[in-house]
Structure formats: structure tokens, C-alpha cells
N, CA and C atoms of all chains as a GROMACS GRO file, in nm:
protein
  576
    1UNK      N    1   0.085  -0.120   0.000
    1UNK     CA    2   0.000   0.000   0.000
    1UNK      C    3   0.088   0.125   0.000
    2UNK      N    4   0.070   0.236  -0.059
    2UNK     CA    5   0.127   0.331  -0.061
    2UNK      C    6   0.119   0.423   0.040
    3UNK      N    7   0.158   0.532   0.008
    3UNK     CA    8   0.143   0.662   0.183
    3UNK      C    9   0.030   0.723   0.129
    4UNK      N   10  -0.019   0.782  -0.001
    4UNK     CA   11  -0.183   0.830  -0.003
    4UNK      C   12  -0.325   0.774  -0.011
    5UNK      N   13  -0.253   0.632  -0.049
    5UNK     CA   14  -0.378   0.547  -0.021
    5UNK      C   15  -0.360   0.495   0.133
    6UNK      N   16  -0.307   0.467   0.218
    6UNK     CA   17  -0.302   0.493   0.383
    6UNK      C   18  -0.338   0.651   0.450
    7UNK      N   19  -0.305   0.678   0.385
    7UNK     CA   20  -0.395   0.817   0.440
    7UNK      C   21  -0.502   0.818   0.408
    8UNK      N   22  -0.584   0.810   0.288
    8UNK     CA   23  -0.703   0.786   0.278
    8UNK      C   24  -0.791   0.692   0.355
    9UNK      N   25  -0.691   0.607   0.414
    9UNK     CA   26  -0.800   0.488   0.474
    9UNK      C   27  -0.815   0.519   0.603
   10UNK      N   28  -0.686   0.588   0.667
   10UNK     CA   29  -0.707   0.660   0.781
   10UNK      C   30  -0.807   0.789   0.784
   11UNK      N   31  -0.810   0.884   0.723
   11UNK     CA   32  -0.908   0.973   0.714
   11UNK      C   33  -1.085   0.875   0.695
   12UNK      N   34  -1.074   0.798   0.603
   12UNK     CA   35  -1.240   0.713   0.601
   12UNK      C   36  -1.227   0.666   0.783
   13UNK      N   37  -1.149   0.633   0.821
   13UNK     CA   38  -1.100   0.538   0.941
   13UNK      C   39  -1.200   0.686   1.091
   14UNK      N   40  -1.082   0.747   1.062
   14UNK     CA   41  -1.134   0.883   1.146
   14UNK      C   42  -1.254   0.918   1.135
   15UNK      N   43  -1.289   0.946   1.048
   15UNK     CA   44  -1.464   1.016   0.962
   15UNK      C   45  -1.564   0.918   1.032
   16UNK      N   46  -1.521   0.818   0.996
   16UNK     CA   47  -1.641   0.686   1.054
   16UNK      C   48  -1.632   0.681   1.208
   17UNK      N   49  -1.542   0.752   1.297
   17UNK     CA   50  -1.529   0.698   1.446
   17UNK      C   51  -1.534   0.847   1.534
   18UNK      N   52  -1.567   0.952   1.412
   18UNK     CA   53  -1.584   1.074   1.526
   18UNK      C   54  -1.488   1.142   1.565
   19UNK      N   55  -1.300   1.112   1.477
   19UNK     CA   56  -1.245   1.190   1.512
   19UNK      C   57  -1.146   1.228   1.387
   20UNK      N   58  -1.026   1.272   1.403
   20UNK     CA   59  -0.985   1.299   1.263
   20UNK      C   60  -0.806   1.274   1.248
   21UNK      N   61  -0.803   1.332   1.148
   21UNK     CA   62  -0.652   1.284   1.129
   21UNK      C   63  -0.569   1.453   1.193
   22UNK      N   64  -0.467   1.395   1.199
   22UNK     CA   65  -0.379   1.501   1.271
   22UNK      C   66  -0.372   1.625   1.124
   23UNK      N   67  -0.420   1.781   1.176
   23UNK     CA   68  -0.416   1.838   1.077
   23UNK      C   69  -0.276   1.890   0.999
   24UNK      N   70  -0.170   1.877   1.025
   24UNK     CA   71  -0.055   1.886   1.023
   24UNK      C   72  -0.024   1.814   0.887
   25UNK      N   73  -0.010   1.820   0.779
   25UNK     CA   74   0.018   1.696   0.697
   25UNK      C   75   0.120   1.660   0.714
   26UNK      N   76   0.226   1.743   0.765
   26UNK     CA   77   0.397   1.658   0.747
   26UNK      C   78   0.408   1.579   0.884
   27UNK      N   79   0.348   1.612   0.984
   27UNK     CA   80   0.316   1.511   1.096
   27UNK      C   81   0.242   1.339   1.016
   28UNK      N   82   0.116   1.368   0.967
   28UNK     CA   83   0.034   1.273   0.921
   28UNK      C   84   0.201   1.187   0.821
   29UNK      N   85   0.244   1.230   0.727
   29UNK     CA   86   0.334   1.169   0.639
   29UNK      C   87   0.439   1.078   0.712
   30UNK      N   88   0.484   1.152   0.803
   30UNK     CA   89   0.612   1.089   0.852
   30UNK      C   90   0.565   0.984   0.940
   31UNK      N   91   0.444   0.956   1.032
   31UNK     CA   92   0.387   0.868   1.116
   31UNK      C   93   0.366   0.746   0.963
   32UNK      N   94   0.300   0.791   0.919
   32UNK     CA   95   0.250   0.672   0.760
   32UNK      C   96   0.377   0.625   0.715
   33UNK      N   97   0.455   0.703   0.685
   33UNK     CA   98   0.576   0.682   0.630
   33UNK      C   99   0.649   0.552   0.754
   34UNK      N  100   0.643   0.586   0.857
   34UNK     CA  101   0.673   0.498   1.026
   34UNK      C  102   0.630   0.388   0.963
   35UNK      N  103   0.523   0.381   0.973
   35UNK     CA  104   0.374   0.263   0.935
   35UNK      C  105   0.432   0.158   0.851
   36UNK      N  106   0.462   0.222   0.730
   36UNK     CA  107   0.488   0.158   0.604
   36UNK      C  108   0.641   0.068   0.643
   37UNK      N  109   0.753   0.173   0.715
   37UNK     CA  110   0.823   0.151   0.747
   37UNK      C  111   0.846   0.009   0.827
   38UNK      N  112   0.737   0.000   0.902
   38UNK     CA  113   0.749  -0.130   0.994
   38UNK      C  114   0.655  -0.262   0.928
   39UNK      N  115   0.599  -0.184   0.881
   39UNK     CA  116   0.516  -0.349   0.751
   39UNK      C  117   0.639  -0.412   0.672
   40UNK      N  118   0.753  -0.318   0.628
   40UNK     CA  119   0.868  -0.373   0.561
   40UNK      C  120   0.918  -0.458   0.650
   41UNK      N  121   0.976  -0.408   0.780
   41UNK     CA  122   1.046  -0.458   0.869
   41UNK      C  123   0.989  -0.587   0.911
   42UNK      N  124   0.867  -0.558   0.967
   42UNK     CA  125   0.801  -0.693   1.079
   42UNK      C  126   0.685  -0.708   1.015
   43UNK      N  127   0.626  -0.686   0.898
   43UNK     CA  128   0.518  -0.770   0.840
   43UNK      C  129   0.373  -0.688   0.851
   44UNK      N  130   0.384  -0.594   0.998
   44UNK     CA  131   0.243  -0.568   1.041
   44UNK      C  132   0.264  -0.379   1.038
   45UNK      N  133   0.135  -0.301   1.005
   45UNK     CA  134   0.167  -0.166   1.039
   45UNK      C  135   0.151  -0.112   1.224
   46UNK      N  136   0.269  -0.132   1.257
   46UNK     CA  137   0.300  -0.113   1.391
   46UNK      C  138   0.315   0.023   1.407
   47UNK      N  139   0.293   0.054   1.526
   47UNK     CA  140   0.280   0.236   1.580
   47UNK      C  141   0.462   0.224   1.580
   48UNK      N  142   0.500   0.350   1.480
   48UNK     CA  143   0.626   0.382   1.552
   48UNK      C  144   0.668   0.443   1.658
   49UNK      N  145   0.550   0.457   1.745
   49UNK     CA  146   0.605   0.501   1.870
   49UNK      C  147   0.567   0.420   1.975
   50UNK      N  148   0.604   0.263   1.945
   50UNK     CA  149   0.575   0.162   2.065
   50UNK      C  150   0.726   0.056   2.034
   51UNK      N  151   0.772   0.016   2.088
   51UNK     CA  152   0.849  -0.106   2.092
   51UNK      C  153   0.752  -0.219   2.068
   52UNK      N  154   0.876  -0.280   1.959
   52UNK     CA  155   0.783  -0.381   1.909
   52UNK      C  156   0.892  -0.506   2.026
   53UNK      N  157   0.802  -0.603   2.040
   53UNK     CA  158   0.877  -0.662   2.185
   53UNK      C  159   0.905  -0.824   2.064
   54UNK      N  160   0.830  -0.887   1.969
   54UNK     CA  161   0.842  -0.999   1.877
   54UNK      C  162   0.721  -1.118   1.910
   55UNK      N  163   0.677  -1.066   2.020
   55UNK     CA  164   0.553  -1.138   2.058
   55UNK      C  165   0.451  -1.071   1.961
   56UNK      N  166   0.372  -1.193   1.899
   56UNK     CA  167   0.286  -1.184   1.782
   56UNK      C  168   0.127  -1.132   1.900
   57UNK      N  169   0.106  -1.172   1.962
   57UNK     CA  170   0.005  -1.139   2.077
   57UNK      C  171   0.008  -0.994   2.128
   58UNK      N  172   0.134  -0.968   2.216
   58UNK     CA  173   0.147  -0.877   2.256
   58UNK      C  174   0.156  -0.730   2.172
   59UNK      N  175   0.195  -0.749   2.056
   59UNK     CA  176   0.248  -0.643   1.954
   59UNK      C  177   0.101  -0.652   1.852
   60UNK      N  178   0.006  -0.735   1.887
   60UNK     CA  179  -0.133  -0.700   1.757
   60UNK      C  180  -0.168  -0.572   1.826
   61UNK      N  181  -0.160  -0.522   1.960
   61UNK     CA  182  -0.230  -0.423   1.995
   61UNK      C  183  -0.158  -0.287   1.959
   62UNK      N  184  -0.037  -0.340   1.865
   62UNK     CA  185   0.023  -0.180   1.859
   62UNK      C  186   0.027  -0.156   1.698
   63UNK      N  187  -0.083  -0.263   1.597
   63UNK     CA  188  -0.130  -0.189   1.499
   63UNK      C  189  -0.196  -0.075   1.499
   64UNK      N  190  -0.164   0.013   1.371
   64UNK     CA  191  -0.252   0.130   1.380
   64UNK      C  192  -0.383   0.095   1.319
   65UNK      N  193  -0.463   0.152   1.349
   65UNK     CA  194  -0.518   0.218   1.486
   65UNK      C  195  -0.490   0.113   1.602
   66UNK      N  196  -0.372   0.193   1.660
   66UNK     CA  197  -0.365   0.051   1.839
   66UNK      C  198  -0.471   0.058   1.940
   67UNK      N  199  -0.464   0.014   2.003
   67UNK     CA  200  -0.540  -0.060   2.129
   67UNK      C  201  -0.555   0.057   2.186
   68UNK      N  202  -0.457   0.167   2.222
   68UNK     CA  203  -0.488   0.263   2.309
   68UNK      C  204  -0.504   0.411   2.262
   69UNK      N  205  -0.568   0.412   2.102
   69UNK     CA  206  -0.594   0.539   2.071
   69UNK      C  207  -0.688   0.629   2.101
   70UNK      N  208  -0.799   0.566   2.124
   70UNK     CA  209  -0.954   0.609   2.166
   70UNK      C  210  -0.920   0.663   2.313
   71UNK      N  211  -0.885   0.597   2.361
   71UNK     CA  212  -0.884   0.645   2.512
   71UNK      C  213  -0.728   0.782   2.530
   72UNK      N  214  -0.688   0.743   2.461
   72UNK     CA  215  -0.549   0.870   2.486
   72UNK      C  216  -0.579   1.016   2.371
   73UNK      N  217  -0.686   0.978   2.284
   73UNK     CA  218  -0.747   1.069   2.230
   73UNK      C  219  -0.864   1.129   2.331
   74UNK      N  220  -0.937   1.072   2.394
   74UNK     CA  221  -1.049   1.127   2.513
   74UNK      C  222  -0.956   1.241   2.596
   75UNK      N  223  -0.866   1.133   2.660
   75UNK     CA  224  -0.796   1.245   2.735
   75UNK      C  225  -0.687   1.351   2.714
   76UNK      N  226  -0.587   1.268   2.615
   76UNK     CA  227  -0.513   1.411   2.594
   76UNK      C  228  -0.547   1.493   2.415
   77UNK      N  229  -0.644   1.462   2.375
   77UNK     CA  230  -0.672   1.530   2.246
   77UNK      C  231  -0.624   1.450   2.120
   78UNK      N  232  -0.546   1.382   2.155
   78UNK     CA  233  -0.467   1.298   2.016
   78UNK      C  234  -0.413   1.199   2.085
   79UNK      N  235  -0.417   1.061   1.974
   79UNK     CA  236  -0.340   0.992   2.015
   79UNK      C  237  -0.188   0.982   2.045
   80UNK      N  238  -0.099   0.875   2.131
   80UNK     CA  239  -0.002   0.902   2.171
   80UNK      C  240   0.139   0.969   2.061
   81UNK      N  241   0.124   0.913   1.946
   81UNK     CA  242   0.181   0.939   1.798
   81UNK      C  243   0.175   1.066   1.795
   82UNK      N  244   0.073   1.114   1.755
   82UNK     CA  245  -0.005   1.197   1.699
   82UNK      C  246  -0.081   1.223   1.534
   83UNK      N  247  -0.117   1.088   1.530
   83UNK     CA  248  -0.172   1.052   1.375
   83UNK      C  249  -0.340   1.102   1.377
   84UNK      N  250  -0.391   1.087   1.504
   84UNK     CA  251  -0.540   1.091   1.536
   84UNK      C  252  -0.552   1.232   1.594
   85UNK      N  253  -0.647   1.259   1.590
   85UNK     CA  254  -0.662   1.359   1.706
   85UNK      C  255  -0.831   1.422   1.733
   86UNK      N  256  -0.856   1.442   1.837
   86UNK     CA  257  -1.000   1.490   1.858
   86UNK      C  258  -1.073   1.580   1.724
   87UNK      N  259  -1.188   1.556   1.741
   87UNK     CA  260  -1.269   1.599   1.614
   87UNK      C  261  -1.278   1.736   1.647
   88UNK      N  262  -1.236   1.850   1.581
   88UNK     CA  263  -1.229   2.011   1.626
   88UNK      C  264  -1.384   2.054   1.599
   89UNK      N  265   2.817   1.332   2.066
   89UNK     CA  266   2.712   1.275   2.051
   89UNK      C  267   2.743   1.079   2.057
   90UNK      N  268   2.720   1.024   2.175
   90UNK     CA  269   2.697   0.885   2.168
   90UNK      C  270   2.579   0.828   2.118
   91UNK      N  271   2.596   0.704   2.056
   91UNK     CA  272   2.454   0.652   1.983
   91UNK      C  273   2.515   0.543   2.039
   92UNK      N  274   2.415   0.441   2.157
   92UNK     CA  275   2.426   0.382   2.218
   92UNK      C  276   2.344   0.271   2.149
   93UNK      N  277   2.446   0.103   2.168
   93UNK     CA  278   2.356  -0.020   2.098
   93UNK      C  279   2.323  -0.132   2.220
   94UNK      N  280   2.312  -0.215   2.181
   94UNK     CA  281   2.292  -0.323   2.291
   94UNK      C  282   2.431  -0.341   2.336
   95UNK      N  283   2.533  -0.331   2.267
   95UNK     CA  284   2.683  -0.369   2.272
   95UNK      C  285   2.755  -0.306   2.357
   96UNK      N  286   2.740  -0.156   2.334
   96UNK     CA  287   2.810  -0.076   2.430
   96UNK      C  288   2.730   0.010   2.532
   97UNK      N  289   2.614  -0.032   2.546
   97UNK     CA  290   2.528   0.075   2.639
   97UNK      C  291   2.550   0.050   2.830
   98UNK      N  292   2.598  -0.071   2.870
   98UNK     CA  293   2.669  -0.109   2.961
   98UNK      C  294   2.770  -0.047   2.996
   99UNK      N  295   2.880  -0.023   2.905
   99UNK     CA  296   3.023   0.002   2.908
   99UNK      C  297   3.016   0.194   2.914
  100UNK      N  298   2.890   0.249   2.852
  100UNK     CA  299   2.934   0.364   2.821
  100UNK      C  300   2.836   0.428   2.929
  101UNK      N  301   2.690   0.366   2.995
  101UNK     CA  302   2.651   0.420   3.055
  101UNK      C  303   2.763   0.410   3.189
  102UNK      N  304   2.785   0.259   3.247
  102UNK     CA  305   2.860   0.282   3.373
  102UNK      C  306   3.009   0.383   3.373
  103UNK      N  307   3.044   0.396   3.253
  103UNK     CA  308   3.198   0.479   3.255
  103UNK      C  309   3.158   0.617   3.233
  104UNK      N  310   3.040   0.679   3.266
  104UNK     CA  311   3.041   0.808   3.224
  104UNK      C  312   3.007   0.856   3.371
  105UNK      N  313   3.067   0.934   3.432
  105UNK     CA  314   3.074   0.988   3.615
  105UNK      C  315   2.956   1.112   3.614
  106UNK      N  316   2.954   1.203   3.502
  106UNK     CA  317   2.813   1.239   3.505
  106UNK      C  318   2.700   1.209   3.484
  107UNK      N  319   2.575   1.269   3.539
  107UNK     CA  320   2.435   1.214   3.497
  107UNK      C  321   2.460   1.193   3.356
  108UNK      N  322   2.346   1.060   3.308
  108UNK     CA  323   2.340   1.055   3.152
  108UNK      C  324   2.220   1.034   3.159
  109UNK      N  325   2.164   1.112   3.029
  109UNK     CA  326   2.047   1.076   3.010
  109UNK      C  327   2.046   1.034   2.865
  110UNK      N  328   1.944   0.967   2.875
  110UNK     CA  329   1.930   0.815   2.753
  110UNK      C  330   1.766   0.872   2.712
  111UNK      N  331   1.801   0.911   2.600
  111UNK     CA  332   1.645   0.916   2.475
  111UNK      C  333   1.636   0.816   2.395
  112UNK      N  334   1.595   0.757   2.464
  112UNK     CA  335   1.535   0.618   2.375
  112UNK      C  336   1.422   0.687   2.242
  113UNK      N  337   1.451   0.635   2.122
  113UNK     CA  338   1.407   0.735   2.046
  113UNK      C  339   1.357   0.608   1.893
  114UNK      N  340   1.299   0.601   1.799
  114UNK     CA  341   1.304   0.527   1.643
  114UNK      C  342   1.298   0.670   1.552
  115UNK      N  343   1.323   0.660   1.440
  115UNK     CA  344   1.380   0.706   1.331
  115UNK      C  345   1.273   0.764   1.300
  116UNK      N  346   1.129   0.692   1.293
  116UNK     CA  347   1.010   0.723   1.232
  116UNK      C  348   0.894   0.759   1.320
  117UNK      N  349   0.928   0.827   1.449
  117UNK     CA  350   0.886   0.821   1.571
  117UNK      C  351   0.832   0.990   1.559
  118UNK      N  352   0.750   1.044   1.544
  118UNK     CA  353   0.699   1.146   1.514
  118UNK      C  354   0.751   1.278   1.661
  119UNK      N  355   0.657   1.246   1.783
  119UNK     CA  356   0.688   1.283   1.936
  119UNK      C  357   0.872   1.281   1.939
  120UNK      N  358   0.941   1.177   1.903
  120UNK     CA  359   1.065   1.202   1.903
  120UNK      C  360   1.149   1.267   1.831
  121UNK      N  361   1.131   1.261   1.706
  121UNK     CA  362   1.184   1.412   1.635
  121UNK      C  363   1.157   1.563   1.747
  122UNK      N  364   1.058   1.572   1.727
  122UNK     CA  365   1.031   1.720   1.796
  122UNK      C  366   1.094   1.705   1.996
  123UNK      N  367   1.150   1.632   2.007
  123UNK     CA  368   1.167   1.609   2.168
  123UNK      C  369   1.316   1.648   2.122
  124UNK      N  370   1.425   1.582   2.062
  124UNK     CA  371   1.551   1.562   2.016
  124UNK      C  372   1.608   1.682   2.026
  125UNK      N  373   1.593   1.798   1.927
  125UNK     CA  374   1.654   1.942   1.968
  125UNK      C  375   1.626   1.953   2.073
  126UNK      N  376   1.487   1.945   2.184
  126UNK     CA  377   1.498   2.018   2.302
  126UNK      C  378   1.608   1.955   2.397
  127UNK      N  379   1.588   1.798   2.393
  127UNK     CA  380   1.678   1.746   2.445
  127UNK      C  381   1.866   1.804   2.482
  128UNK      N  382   1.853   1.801   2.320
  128UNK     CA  383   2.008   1.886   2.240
  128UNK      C  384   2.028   2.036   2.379
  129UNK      N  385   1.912   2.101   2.315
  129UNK     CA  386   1.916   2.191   2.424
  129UNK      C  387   1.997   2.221   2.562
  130UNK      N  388   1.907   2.143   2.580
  130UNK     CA  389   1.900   2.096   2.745
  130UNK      C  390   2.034   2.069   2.795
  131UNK      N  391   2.078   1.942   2.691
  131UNK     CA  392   2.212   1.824   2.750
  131UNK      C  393   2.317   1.964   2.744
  132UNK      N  394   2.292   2.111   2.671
  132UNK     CA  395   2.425   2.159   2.647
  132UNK      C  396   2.359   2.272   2.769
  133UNK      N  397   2.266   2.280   2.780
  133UNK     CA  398   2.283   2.418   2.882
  133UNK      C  399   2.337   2.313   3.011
  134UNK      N  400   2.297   2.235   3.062
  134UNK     CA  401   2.362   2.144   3.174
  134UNK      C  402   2.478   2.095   3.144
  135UNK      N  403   2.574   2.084   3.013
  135UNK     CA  404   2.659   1.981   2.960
  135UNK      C  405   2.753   1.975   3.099
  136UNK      N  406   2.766   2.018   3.224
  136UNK     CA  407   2.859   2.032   3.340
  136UNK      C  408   2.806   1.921   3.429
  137UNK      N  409   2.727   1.904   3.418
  137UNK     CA  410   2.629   1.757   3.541
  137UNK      C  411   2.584   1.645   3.432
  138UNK      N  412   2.556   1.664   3.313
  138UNK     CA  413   2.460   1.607   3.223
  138UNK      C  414   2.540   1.552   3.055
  139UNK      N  415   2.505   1.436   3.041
  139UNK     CA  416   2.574   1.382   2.894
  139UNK      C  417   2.441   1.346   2.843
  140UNK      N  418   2.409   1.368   2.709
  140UNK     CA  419   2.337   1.298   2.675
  140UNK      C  420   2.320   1.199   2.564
  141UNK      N  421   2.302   1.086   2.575
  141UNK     CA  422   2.366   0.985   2.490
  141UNK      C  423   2.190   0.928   2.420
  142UNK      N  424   2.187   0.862   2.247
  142UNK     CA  425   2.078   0.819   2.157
  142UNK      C  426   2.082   0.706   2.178
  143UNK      N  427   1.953   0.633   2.181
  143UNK     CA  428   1.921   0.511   2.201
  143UNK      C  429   1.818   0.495   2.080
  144UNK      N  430   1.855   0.480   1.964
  144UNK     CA  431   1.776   0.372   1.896
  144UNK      C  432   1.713   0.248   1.888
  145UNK      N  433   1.587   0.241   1.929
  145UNK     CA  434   1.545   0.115   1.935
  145UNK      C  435   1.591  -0.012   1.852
  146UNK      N  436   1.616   0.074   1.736
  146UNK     CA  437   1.709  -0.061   1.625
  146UNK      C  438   1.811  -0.095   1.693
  147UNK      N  439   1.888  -0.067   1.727
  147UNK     CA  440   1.996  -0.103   1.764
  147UNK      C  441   2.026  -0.129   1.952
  148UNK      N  442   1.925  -0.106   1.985
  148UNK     CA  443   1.950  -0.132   2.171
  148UNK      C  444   1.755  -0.198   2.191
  149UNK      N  445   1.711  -0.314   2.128
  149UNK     CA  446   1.622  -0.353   2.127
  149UNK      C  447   1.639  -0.424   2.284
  150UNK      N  448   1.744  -0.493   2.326
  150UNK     CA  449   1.737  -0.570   2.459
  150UNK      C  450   1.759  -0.457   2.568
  151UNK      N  451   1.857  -0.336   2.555
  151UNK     CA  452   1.811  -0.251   2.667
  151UNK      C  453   1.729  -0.191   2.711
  152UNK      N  454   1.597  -0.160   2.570
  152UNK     CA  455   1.505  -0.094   2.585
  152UNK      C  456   1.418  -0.173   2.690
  153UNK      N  457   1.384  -0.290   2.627
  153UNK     CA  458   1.364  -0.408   2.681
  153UNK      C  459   1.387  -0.440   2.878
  154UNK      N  460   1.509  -0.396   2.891
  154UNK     CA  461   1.570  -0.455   3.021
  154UNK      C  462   1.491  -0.358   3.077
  155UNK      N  463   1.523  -0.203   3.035
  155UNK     CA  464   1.458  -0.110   3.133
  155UNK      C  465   1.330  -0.066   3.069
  156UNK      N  466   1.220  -0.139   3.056
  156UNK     CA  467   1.087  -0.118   3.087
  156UNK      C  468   1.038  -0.001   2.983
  157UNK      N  469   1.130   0.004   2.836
  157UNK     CA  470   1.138   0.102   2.722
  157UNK      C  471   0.932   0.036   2.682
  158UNK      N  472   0.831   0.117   2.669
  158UNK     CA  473   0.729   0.049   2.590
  158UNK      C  474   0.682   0.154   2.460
  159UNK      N  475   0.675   0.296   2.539
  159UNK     CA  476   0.653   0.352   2.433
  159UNK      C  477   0.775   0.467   2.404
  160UNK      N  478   0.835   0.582   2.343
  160UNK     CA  479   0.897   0.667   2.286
  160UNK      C  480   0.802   0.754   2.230
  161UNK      N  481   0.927   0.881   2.281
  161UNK     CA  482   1.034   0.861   2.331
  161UNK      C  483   1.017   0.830   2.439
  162UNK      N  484   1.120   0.781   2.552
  162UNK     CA  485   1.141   0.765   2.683
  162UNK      C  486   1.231   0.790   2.725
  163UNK      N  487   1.299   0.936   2.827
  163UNK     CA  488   1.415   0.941   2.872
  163UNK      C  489   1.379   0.866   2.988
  164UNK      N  490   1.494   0.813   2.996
  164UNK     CA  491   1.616   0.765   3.146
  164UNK      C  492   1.672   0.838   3.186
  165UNK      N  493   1.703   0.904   3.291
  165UNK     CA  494   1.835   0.951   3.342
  165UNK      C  495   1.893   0.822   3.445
  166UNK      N  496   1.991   0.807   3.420
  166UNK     CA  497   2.078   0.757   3.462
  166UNK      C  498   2.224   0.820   3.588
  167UNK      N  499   2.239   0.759   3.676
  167UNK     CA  500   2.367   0.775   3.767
  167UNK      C  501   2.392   0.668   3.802
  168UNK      N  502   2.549   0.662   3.764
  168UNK     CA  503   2.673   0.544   3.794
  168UNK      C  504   2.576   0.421   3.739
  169UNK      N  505   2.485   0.461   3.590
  169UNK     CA  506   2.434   0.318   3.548
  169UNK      C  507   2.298   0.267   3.606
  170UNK      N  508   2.260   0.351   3.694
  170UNK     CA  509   2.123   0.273   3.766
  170UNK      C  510   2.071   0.426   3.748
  171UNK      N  511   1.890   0.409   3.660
  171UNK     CA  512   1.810   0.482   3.660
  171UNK      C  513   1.758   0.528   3.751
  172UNK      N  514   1.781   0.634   3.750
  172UNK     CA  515   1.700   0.723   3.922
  172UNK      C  516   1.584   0.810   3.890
  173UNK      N  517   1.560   0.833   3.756
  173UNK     CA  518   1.426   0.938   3.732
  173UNK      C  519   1.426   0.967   3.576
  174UNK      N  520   1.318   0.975   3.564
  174UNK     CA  521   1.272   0.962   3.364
  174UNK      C  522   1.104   0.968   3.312
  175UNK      N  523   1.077   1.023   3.185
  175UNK     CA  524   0.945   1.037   3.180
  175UNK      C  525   0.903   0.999   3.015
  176UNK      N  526   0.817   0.971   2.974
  176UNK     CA  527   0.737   0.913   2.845
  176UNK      C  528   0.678   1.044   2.756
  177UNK      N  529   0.740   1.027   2.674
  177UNK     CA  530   0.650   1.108   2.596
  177UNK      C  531   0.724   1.237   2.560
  178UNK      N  532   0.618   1.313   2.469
  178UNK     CA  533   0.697   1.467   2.449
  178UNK      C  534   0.680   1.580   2.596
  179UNK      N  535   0.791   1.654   2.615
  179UNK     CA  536   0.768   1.754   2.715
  179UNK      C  537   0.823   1.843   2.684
  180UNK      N  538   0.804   1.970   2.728
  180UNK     CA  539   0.849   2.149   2.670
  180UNK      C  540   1.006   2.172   2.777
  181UNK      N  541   1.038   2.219   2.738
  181UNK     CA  542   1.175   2.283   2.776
  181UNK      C  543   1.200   2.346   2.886
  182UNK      N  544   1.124   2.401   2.980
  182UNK     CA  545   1.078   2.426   3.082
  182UNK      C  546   1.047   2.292   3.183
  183UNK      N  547   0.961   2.298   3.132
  183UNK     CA  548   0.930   2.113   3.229
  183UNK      C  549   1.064   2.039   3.214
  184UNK      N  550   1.107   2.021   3.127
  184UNK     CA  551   1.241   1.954   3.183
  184UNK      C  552   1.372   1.966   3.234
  185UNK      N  553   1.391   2.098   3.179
  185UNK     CA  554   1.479   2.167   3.262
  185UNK      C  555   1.461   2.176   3.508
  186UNK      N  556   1.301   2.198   3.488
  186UNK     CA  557   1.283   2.180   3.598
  186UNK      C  558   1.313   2.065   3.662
  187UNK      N  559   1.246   1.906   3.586
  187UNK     CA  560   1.326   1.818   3.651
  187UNK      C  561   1.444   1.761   3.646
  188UNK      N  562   1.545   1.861   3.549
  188UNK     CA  563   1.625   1.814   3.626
  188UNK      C  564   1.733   1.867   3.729
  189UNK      N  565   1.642   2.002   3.719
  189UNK     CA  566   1.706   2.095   3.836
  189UNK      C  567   1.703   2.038   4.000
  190UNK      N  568   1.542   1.974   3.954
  190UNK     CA  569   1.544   1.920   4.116
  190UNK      C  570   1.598   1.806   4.149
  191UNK      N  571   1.670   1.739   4.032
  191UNK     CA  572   1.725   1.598   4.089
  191UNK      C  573   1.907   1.683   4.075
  192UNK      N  574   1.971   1.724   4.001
  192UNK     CA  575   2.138   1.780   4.007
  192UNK      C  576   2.175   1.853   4.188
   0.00000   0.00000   0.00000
């Protein structure tokens, strides 16, 4: 997959869940760019801002969208990355 | 500037007699780009108490590991090799300067 068709799926992704993509585009690029980066590496699009530990279990929760975006978007406005962020 | 691996992060944290602090950091890590200059900052207005040495997760995957690395960035500060105080995430230049006024 490329970096504008991942952005697109993230923006449908956001749109459908009430919140949005980080308005920043060179923020949005370089996180995707991360993304893409670690599908090369380890197979899966992993948050580049988690340690990937090699446990197939432990590391599904740090696909994007991970396990803990919704809730770190409630409280601090965006997720921990900053790929997501509250709906303005 | 040290860029610390699994290989030498032993040898260079315990041989360094000032505080070190360790930015555990990846390449494609968004929060860590923008943390890095402040860091830079920082390590040189203190450079008299304070070293500050890069931790790439590529390359120091088992130290990140040893010390409880989950998300990035993550500083460590470090003395004589054993972590005494450190925080997750991005923080402003101010805030960190403060802590580490109160630990020097």
C-alpha cells in the first residue's frame, strides 16, 4: 500500500469513528511513512512510537489504529503518535 | 554525541561519572523528532552535570527491553548506570529543565 492510499484509509477510518486525522500533513506523512516503514520490517503496520517486543500477541495491539488510541485521544486530544486527534 | 547499541550501552553508561540521560528514540517516531533538539538543548545548557547519549530502538532492542522502554520517546536519566528518574512522551523545555534541576 502506498502513503496516499493509507492516508485515505485513515481519514475514512477517522470520519467513521468521530475523530480525525492530525491536521498537520507533514506530521500525518512521517507517522505513515513509520507505518509503512514497519510493515517492511516486521510484516504488520505497527505504531512507531511503541516497541515492538516480537511477541505476535502482545504487539497486535500496537497496529494502527492501536489498542490505546480512543482512550489517549479522550484524554489528551490525540493519540499518543499523533496521527489521530480529537474531532475540532 | 553517543549513539548507544545493545553492545556498548553497559560500558558507556557505567563509565560516564556524570548524569546521563538516555532518549530512547526510532527514526520514524513522530513525538521524538520534535523532543531531540529540546533534548540537544538541554544536555548543552547542563553539559557540566549532564551527557546525553541516543538510544535507537534498532539497535539497543534488549536494553530498551531490560529497562521497561514500551513507548517513545522515553528518557532515562541515569547515575553510575542505575536509573533514578525519567518520563514518556513529548515535554516542553521548561518542564524539563525543571526536573532536572530538582534531581542535580
Amino acid at each position: 500500500m502506498i502513503e496516499e492510499e493509507l492516508i485515505k484509509k485513515f481519514q475514512n477510518y477517522a470520519k467513521e469513528n468521530g475523530i480525525q486525522l492530525n491536521p498537520d500533513k507533514k506530521i500525518v506523512e512521517r507517522i505513515v511513512n513509520g507505518l509503512l516503514e514497519n510493515e517492511k520490517k516486521y510484516g504488520k503496520k505497527y505504531c512507531p512510537c511503541r516497541r515492538i517486543s516480537g511477541s505476535a500477541e502482545e504487539d497486535e495491539k500496537k497496529i494502527c489504529p492501536c489498542f490505546w488510541h480512543k482512550d489517549e485521544i479522550k484524554k489528551d486530544g490525540r493519540c499518543f503518535c499523533g496521527l489521530f486527534v480529537r474531532q475540532e | 554525541m553517543i549513539n548507544l547499541t545493545d553492545e556498548n550501552f553497559e560500558k558507556e553508561i557505567l563509565g560516564e561519572n556524570k548524569l546521563v540521560l538516555v532518549d530512547f528514540f526510532a527514526s520514524w517516531c513522530e513525538p521524538c523528532s520534535v523532543l531531540t533538539p529540546i533534548l540537544e538543548k538541554i544536555a548543552d545548557d547542563f553539559k557540566e552535570n549532564v551527557v546525553l547519549m541516543k538510544a535507537n530502538l534498532d539497535d539497543c532492542p534488549l536494553s530498551a527491553q531490560k529497562f521497561g522502554v514500551e513507548k517513545i520517546p522515553t528518557i532515562i536519566l541515569f547515575k553510575k548506570g542505575t536509573p533514578i528518574s525519567g518520563f514518556v512522551g513529548l515535554s516542553n523545555q521548561t518542564t524539563i529543565k525543571e526536573w532536572l534541576e530538582n534531581i542535580i
